[in-house]
N, C-alpha and C positions, 0 to 999 in steps of 0.2 A: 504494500500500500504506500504510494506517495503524499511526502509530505510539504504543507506548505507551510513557511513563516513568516508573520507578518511583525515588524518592528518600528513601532513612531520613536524610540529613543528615549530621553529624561525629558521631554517636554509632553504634549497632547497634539494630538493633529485626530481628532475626532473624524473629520470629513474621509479619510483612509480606513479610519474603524469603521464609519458607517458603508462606506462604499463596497469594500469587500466582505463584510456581512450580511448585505443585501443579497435579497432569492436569489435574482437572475446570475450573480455572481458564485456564489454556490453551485448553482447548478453547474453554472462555467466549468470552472476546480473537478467538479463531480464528473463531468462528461471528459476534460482532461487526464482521469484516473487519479487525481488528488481523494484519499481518504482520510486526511486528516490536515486542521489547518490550526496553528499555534499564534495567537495574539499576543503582542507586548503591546499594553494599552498605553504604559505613563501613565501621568496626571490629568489623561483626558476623564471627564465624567462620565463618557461611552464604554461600559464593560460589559459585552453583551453576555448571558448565560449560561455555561459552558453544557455541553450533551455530548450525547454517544449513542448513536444508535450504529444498528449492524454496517451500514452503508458509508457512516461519516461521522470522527470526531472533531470536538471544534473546544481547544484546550485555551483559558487566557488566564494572563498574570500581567501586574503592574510592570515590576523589576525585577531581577536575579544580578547578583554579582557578579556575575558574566553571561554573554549572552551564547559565549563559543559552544556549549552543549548544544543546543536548539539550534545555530547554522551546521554542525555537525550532521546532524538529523534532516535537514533541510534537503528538498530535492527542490524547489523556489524560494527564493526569500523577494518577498515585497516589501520596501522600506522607503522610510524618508529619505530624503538627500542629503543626509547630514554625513559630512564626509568621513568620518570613524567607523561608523556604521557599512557605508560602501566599502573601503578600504580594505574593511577585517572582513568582509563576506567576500569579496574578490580575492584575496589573499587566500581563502581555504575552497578558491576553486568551485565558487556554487552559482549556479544561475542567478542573475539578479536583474528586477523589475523596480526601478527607482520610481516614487511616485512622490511628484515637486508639489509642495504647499505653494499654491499662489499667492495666499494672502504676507507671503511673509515680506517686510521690505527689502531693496537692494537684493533682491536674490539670486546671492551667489552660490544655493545651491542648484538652481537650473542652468549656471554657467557648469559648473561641475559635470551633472548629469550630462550634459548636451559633449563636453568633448570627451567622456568616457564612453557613450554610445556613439562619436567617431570612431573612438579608436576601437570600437568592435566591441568592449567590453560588457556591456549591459544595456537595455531597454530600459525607454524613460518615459511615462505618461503624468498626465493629471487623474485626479479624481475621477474628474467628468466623464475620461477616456480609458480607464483599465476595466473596465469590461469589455471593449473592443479590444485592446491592445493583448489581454489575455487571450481572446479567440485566436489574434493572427498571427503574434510573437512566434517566431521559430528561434527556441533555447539552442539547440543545436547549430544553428551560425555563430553562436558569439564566441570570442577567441579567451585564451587562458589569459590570466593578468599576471606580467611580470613577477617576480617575487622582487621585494625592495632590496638595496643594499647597501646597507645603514654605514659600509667601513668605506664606503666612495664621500658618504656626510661627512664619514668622521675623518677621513685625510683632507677633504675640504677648509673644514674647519681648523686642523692644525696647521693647514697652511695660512687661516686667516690669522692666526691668533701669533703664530714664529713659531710655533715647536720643531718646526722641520728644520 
């Protein structure tokens, strides 16, 4: 059974809980072969009720101290664009479906989203549009993401600083 994770981060982005809790979007997940979908709700006041029936589980929690278990588990993660969040799901190799708060100002996490699905990395919708975007989305095109390489930062930085 496939599973799905949804993650708005330490803040709320309700409009994403409610969007992908909605029937028609369920259905979606269901007819996709998603059998089970894991909410991180935050601080939003939207925590819908969690069930199990034979066909679909639908598990939510605020917070956890980490979220690496649950992307572990992940066969999609839908998530805000908060770049921590994309970074550590790209990093362990999972499908990921960015979904950009518009209300937020100067938004540079839709600058973010937009050159990371250049660079092939991941799909990027609105609210309004992931339930399309789930019908059409082929996971299978998007390319691996780099792994970082934190000791090219770190001889950087000792060249800024004279250690070298």
């Amino acid at each position: 059974m496939k599973s799905a994770f949804v993650t708005v981060g330490t803040t709320s982005f309700e409009e994403l809980i409610a969007a992908v809790t909605a029937p028609e979007t369920l259905q979606v997940l269901r007819s996709l072969g998603y059998g089970r979908l894991v909410l991180q709700v935050g601080l939003g006041a939207a925590a819908p009720a969690p069930f199990r029936t034979a066909a679909f589980t639908l598990d939510v929690f605020r917070f956890k101290e980490s979220l690496a278990e649950e992307l572990e588990r992940a066969d999609l993660v839908i998530s805000h664009a908060g770049a921590g969040t994309c970074l550590e799901t790209l990093e362990k190799g999972k499908p990921l479906l960015v979904v950009v708060n518009e209300k937020l100002m100067n938004n540079h996490q839709l600058e973010l989203a937009r050159q990371l699905y250049r660079d092939g990395h991941l799909f990027y919708c609105t609210c309004s549009t992931l339930l399309e975007s789930l019908k059409s989305i082929d996971l299978s095109t998007l390319k691996p993401f780099p792994p970082g390489q934190p000791e090219k930062f770190a001889a950087f930085l000792d060249r800024v600083i004279g250690f070298e």
